[in-house]
MIPABA-636938 format. One line per field, with one value per residue: residue number from 1; residue in one letter; y, x, z of N, C-alpha, C in turn. Coordinates in steps of 0.02 Angstrom, whole numbers. Each point is the difference from the previous one (the first is absolute). Layout:
residues N
n	NUM:...
res	A:...
n_Y	Y:...
n_X	X:...
n_Z	Z:...
ca_Y	Y:...
ca_X	X:...
ca_Z	Z:...
c_Y	Y:...
c_X	X:...
c_Z	Z:...
end
This chain:
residues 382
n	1:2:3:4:5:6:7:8:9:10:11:12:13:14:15:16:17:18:19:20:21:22:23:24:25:26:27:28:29:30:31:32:33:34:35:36:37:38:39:40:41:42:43:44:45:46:47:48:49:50:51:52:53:54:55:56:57:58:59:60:61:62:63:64:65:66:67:68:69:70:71:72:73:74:75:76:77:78:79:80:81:82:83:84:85:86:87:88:89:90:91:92:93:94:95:96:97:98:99:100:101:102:103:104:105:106:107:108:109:110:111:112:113:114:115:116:117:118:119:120:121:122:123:124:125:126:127:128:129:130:131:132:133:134:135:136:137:138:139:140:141:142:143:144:145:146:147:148:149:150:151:152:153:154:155:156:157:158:159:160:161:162:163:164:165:166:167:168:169:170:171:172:173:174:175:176:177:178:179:180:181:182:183:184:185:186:187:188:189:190:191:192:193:194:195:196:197:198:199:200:201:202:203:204:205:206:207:208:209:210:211:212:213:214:215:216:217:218:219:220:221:222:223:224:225:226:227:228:229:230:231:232:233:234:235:236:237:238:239:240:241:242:243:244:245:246:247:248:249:250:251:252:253:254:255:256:257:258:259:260:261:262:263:264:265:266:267:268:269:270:271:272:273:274:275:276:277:278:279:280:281:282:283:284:285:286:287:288:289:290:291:292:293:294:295:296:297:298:299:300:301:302:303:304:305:306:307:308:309:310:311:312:313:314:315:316:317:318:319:320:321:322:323:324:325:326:327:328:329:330:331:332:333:334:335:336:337:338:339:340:341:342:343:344:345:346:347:348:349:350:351:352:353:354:355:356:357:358:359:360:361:362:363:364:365:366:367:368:369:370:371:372:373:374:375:376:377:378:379:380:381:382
res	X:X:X:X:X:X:X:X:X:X:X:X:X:X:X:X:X:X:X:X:X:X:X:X:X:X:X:X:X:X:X:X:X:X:X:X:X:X:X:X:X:X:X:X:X:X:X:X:X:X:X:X:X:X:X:X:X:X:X:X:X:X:X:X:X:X:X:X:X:X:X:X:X:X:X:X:X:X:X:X:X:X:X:X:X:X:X:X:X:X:X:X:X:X:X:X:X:X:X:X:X:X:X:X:X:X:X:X:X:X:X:X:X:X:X:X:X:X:X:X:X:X:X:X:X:X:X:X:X:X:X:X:X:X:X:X:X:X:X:X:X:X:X:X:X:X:X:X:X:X:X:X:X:X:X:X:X:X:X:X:X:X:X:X:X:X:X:X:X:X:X:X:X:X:X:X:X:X:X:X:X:X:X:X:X:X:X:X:X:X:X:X:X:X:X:X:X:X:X:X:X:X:X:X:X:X:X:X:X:X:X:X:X:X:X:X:X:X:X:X:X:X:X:X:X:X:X:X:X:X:X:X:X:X:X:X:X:X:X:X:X:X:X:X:X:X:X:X:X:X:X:X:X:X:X:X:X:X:X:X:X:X:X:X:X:X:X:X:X:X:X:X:X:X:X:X:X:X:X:X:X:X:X:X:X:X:X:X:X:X:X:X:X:X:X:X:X:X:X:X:X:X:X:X:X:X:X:X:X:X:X:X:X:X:X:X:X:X:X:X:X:X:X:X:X:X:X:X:X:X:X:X:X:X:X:X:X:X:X:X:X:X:X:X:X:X:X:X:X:X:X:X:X:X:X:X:X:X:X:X:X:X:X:X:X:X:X:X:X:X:X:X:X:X:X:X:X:X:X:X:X:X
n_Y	4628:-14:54:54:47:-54:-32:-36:-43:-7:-62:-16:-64:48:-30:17:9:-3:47:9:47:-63:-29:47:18:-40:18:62:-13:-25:50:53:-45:17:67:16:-59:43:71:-39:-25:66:40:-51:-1:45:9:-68:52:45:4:51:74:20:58:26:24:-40:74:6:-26:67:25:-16:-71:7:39:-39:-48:28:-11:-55:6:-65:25:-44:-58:40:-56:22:-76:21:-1:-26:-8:34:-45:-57:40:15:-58:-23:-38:-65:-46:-30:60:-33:-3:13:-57:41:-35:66:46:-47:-14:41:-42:-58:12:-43:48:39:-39:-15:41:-43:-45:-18:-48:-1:22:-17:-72:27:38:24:-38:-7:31:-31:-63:44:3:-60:-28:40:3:11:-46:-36:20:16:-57:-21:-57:-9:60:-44:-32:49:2:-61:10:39:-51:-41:-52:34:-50:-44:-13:-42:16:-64:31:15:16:-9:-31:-30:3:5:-27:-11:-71:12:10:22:50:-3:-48:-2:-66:42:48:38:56:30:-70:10:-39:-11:-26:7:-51:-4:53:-4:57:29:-12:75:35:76:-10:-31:67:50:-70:-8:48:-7:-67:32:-43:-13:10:-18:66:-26:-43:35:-13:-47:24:-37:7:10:-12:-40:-30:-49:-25:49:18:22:64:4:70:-40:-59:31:49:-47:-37:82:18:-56:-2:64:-39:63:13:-74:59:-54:25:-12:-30:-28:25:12:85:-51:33:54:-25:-21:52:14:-66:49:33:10:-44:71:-5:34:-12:77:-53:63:-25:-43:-59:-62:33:-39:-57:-20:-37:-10:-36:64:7:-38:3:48:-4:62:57:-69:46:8:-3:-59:-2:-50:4:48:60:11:-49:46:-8:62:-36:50:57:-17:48:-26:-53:28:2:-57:-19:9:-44:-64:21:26:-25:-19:57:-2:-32:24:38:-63:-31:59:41:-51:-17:52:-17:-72:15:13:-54:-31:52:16:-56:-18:41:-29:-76:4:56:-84:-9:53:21:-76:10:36:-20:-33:46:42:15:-10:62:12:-38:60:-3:-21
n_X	4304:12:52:-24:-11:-33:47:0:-10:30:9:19:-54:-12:56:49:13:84:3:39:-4:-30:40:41:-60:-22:74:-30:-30:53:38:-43:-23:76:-15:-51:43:51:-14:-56:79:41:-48:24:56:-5:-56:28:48:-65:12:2:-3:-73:30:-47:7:-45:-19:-35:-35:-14:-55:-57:2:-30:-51:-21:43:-39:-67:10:39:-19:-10:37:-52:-54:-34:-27:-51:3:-59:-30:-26:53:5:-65:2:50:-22:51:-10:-38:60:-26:-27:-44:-9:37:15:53:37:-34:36:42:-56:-9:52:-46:0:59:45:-46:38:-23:-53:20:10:70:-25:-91:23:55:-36:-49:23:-44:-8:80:26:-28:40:66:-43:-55:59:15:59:-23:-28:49:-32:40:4:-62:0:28:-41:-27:6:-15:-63:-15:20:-37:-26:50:-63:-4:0:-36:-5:-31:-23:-45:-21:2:-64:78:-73:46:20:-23:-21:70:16:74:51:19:-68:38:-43:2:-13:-63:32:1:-42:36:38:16:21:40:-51:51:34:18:-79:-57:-12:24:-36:-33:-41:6:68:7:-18:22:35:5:11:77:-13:81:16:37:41:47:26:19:-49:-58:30:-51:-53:48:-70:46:-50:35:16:-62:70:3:36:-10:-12:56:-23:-39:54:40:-49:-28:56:12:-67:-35:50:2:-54:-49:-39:-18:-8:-76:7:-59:18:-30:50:10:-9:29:31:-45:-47:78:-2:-55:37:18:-61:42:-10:35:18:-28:-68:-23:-31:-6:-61:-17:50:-4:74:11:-42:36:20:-47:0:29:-26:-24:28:-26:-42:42:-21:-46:-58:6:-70:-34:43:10:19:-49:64:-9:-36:-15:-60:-2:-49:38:-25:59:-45:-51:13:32:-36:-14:68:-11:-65:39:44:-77:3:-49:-2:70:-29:-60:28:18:-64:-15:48:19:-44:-3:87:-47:-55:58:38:-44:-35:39:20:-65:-12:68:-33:-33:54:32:-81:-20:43:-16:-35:23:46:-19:-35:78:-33:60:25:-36:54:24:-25:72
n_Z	5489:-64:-48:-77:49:-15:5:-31:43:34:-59:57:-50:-39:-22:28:-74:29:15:-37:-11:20:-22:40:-28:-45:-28:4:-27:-60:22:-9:-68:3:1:-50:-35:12:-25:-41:5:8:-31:-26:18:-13:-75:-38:12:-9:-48:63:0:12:5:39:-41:-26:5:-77:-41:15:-49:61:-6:-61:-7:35:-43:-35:60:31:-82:-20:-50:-35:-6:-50:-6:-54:-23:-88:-17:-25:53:-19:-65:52:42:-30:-1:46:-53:22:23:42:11:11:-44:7:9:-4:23:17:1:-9:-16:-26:43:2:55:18:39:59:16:-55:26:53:-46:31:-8:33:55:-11:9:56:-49:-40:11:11:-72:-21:40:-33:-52:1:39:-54:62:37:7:42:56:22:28:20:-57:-58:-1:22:-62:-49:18:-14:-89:-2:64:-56:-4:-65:7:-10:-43:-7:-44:9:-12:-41:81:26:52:43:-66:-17:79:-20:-11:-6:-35:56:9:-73:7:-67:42:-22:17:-56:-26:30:-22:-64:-18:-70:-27:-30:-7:-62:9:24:-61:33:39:-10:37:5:-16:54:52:-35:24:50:33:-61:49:12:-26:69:-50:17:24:69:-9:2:42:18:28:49:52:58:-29:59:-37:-3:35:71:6:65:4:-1:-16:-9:-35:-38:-2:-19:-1:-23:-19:-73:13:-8:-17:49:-89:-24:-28:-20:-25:-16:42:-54:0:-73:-36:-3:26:-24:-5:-17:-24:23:-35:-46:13:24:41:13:-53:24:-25:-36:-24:-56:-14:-44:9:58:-16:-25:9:64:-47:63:-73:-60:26:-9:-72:48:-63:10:35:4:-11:93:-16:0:2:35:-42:-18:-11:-70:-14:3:7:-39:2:-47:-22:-54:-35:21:-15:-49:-16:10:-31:-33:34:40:-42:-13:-56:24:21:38:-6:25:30:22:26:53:43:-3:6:17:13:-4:26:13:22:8:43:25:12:24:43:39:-3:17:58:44:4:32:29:-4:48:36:38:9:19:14:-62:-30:19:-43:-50:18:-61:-6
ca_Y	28:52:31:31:29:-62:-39:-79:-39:-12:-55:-22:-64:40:27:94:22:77:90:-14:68:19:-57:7:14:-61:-47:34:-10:-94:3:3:-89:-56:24:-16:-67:9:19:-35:-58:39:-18:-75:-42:41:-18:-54:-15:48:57:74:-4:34:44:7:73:34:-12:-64:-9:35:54:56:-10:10:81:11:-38:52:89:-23:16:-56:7:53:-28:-27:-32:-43:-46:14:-42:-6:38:56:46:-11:57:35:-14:-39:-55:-24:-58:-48:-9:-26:59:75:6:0:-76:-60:39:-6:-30:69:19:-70:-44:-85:-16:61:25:-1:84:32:-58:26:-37:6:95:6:-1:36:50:33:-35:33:88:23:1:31:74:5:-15:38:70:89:-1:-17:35:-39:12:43:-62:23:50:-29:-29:46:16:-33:31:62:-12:-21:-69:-63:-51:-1:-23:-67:21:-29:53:12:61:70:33:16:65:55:27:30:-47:-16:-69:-43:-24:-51:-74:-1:-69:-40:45:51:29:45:9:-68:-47:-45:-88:-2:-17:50:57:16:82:25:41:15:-36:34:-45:-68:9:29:-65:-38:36:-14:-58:-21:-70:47:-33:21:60:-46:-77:-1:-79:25:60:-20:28:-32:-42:-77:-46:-72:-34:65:23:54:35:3:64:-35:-25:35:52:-29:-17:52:22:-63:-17:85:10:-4:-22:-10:10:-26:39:-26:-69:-90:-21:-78:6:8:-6:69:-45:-22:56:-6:-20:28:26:-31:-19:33:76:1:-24:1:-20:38:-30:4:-38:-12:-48:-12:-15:-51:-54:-46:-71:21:11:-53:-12:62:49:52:73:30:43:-40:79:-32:-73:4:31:37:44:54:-1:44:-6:33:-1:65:5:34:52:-2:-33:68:46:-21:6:61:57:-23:34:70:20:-7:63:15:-71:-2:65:-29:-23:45:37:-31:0:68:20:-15:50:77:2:-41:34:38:-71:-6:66:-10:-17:36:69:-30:-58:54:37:-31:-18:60:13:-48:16:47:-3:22:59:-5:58:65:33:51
ca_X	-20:51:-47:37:63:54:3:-9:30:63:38:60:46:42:83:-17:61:6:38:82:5:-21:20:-11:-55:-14:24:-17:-63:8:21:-61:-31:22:2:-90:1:34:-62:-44:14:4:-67:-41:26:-13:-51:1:32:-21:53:-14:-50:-47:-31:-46:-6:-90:-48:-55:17:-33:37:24:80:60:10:24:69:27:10:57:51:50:-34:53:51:-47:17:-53:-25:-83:-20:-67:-39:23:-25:-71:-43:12:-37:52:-57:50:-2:-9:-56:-52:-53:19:58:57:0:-88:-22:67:-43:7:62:27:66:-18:-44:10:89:74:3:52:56:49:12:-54:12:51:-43:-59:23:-61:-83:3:9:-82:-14:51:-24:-36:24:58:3:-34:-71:-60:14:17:-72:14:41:66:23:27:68:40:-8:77:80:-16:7:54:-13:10:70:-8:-64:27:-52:-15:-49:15:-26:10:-31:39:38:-56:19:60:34:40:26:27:-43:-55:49:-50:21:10:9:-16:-10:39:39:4:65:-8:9:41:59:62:-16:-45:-16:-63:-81:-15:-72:-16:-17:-58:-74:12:-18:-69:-66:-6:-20:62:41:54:76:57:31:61:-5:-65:-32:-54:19:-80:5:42:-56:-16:-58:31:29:71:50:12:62:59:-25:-59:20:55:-35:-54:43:20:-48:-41:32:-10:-63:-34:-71:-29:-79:7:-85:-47:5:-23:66:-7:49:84:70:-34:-59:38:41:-26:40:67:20:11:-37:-27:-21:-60:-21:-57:-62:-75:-38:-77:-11:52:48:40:2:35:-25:21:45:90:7:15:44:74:-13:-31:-21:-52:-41:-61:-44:-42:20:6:76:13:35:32:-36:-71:-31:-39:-61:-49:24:41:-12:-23:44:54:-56:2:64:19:-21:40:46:-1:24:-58:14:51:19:-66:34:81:-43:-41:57:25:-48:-24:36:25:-43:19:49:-31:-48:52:29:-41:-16:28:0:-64:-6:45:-16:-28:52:36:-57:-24:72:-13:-78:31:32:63:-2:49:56:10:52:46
ca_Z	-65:-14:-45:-38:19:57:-54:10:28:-43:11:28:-15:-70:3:-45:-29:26:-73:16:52:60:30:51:26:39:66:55:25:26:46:28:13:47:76:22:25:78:68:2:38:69:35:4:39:43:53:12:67:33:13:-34:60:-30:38:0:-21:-13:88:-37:-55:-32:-40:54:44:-46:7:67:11:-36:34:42:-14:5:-65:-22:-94:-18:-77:-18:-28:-16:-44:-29:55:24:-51:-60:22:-62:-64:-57:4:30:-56:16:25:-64:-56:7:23:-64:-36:-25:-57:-46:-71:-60:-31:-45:39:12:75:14:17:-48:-34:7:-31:-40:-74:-52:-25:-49:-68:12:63:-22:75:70:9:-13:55:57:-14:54:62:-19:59:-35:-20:89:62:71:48:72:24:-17:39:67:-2:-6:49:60:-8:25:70:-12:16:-58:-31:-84:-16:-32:-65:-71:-32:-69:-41:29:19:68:-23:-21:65:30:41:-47:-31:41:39:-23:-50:-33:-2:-70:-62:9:-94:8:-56:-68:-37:-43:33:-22:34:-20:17:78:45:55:-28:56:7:-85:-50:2:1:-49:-60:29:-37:-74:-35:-32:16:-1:-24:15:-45:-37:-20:-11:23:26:94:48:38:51:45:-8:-42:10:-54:-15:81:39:20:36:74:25:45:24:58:54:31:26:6:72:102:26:5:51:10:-60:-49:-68:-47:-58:-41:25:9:-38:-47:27:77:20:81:47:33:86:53:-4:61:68:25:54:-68:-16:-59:9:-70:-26:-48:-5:33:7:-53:13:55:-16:5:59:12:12:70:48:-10:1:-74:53:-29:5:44:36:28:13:43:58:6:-48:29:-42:-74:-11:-87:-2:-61:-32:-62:36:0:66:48:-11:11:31:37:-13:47:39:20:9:-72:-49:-32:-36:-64:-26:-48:-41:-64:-46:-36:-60:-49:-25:-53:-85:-26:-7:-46:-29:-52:-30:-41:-78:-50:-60:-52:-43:-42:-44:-57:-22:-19:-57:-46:-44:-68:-82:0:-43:-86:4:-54:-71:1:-46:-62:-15
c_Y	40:48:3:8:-58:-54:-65:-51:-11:-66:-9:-49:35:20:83:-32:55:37:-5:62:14:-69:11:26:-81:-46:47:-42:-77:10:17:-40:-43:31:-24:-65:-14:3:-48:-65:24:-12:-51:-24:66:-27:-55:-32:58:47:76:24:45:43:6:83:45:-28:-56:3:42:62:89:-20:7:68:30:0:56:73:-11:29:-45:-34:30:-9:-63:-21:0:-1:25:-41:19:55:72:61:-10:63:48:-8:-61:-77:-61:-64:-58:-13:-22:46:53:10:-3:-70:-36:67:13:-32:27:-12:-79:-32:-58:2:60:8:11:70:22:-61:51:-35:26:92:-3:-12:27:68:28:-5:54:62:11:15:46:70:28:2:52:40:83:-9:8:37:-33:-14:22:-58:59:63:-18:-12:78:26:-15:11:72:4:-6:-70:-36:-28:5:-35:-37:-23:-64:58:50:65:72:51:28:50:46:10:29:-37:13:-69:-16:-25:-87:-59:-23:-64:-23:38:85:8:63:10:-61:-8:-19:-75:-33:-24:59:52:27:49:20:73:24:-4:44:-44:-34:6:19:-47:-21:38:48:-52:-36:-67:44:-42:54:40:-43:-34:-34:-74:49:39:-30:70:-38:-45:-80:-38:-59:-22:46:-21:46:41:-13:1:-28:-42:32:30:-54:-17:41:15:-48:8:36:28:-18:0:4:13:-33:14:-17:-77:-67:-27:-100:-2:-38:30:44:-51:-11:49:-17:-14:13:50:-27:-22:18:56:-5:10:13:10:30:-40:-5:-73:-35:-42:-12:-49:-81:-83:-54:-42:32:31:-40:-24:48:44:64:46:30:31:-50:53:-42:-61:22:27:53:39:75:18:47:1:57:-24:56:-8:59:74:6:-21:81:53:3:-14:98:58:-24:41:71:32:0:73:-3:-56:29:81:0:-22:42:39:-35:-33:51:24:-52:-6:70:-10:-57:58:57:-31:9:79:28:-26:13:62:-3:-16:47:41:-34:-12:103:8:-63:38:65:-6:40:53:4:49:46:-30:61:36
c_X	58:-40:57:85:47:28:-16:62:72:13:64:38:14:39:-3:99:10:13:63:-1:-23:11:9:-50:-9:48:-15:-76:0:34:-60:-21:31:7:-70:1:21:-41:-24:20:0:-74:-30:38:-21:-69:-6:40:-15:82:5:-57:-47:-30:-75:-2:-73:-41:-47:0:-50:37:21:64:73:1:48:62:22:43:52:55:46:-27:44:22:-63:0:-65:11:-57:11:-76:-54:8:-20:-42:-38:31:-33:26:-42:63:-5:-61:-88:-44:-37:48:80:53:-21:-60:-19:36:-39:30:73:16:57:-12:-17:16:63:28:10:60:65:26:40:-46:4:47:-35:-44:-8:-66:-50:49:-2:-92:-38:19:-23:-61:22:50:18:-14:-68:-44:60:39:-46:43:56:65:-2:10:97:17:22:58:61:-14:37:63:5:-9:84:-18:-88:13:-61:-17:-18:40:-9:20:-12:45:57:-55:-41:36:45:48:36:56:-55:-43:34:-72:9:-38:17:-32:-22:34:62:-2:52:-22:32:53:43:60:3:-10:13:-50:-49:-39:-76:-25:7:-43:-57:-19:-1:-79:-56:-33:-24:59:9:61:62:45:41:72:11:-51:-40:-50:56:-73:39:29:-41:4:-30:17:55:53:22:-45:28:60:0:-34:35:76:-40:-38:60:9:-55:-26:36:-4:-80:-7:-72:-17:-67:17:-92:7:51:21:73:-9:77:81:47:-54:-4:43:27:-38:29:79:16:-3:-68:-52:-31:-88:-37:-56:-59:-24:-2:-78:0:80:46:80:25:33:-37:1:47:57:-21:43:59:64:-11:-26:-8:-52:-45:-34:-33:-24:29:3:90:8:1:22:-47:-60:-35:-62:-28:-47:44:73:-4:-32:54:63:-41:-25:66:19:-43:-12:48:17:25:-72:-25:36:3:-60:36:47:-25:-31:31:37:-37:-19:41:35:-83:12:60:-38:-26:64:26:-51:1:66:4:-50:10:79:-15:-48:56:31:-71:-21:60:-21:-42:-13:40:55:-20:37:47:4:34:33:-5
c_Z	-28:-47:-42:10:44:-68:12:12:-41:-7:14:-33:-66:0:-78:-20:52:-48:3:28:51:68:62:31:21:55:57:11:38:72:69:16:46:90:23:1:76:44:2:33:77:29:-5:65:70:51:31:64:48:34:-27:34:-53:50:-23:9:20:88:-22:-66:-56:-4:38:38:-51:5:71:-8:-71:27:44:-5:15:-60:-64:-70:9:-73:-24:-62:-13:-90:-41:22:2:-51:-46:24:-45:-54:-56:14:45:-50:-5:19:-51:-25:19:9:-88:-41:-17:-71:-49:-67:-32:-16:-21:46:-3:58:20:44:-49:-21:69:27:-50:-87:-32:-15:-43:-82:-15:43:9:64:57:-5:-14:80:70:-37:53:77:9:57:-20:-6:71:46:56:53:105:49:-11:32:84:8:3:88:68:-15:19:43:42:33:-40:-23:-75:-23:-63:-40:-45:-53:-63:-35:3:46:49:-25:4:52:35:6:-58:13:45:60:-13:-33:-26:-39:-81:-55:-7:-52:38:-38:-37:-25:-44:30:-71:66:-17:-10:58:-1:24:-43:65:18:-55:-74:-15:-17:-80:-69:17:-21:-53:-23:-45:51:26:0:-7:-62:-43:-17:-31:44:82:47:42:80:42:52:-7:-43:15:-28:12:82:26:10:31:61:46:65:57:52:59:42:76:53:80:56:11:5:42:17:-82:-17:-36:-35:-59:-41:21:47:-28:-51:34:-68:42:70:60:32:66:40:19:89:77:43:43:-39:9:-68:-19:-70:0:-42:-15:25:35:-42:49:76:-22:8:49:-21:-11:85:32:-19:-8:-35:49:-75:-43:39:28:36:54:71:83:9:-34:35:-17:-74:14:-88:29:-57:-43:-56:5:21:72:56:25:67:97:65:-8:55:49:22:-21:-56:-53:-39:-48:-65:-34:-57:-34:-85:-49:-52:-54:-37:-46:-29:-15:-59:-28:-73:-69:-60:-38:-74:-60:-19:-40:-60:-29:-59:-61:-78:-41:-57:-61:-72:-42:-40:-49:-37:-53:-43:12:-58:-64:5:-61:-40:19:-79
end
């Protein structure tokens, strides 16, 4: 399941004009493309000539034996993989579900089809359906949940590597995770560009917010052509970052969380198989994703999740919801207090700074409304 805060699939067969300014961003990425072709021959011929060994890391394949291999302290550069799941308990709707799900309540805005509110040709002509739509989804509105304060939790610890985000909604800044903790694979509303090739200035999430919820179309100071938020749309690249970092990251992981998602979206899905063999692997979800297809089995196609087989060795799938599932590892290993106050306390002050914010504007709008309100005094004859 994905939601709101996840984007939609990316097409791979849509070639994107590059930016002339940014050209080496892409021969950086084409270059990416051609190491993940590598790997991918390395581990085909790998498995296929059973070469390389797969430690068997986990006493079994549950979630007390991952806790176990936490406390160990041979636990040291944890990655996770979160997506969809992580922030519908905030409140953020998810895409896909029937009657309820985003794309089934898109009527009201006349699409041809409910992707195109986030296709990048039909926003350029139609900008109107997505900002109507990113006023309601807008960051500032929903809470971090006890998922992301978990993450916070493990950089706390100093066991988080990085965390690697479909999700849009800001929520993992606004936990704690900053911007080297994080690769936020479809984008951000954290900052905006004008989509101008021969402009692209940048815009910050204030602005933004500030057009958006004037109900202003937001275009550009210097150019006047739209300002979209730094968030993927069909029809764009990936981050840079995205691929330059996984490179670094995947072989140095020593245990993959992956929470709340279908692992369907690619390049996102493939990462699983970026870490070593012996990397242990462990699914919060509401169900199992990501498992590999017997026939690329058989034909060498490795890295997908096997929970289930008579060879399965490293894949654990905690089946809950991610908030439970957190909750749950978290008092495994004797942190369930401490995450349960991690939650409380920050919650309460951004309840705190939330209510500060409006009574500013309030005694803001007050203050402008009694000065209109007073007749300017006549002047003396001299």
């Amino acid at each position: 399941m994905s939601d709101a805060s996840e984007l939609p699939k990316k097409e791979e067969e849509e070639e994107v004009t590059p930016e002339p300014e940014e050209q080496s961003d892409d021969s950086s990425e084409e270059e990416a493309a051609g190491d993940t072709d590598m790997d991918f021959l390395r581990n085909l011929f790998s498995s296929t000539l059973g070469l390389g060994s797969a430690d068997k890391v986990l006493d079994e394949l549950t979630l007390e034996a991952v806790a176990q291999y936490i406390k160990s302290g041979k636990c040291k550069n944890i990655i996770c993989m979160v997506g969809a799941g992580i922030s519908t308990s905030a409140g953020i709707p998810d895409f896909r579900s029937p009657g309820t799900g985003l794309y089934a309540n898109l009527q009201k805005y006349s699409l041809p089809y409910p992707e195109a509110i986030f296709q990048i040709d039909y926003f350029k002509k139609h900008p109107e359906p997505f900002f109507a739509l990113a006023k309601e989804l807008y960051p500032g509105q929903f809470k971090p949940t006890i998922c992301h304060y978990f993450m916070k939790l493990l950089k706390d610890k100093g066991l988080l590597r990085r965390c690697y985000s479909q999700n849009i909604d800001t929520l993992e800044r606004v936990a704690g995770l900053e911007g080297d903790d994080l690769i936020e694979a479809h984008g951000t509303f954290y900052t905006s560009h004008c989509v101008s090739f021969c402009c692209r200035k940048e815009y910050n999430l204030d602005w933004m917010k500030g057009k958006i919820f004037s109900d202003d179309i937001p275009r550009c100071d210097k150019c006047s052509s739209l300002v979209k938020p730094d968030i993927v749309f069909f029809g764009e690249n990936l981050p840079v970052r995205f691929f330059t970092s996984m490179k670094m990251d995947f072989p140095r992981c020593d245990l993959l969380i992956i929470m709340g998602t279908s692992l369907q979206v690619q390049p996102f899905a493939g990462l699983v198989g970026r870490v070593s063999k012996s990397c242990p692997r462990l699914l919060i979800n509401m169900e199992k994703a990501g498992q590999a297809d017997p026939l690329f089995g058989l034909l060498g196609f490795g890295g997908g999740m096997d929970f289930d087989s008579d060879k399965a060795y490293r894949d654990v799938a905690h089946i809950s919801t991610c908030d439970e599932g957190c909750l749950a590892l978290a008092d495994l290993l004797g942190w369930k207090l401490e995450l349960e106050e991690l939650v409380k306390q920050e919650h309460a002050r951004i309840d705190s700074q939330d209510k500060k914010e409006k009574g500013g504007e309030s005694k803001g709008a007050a203050a402008k409304a009694s000065s209109a309100s007073v007749e300017p005094e006549p002047q003396k004859e001299e």
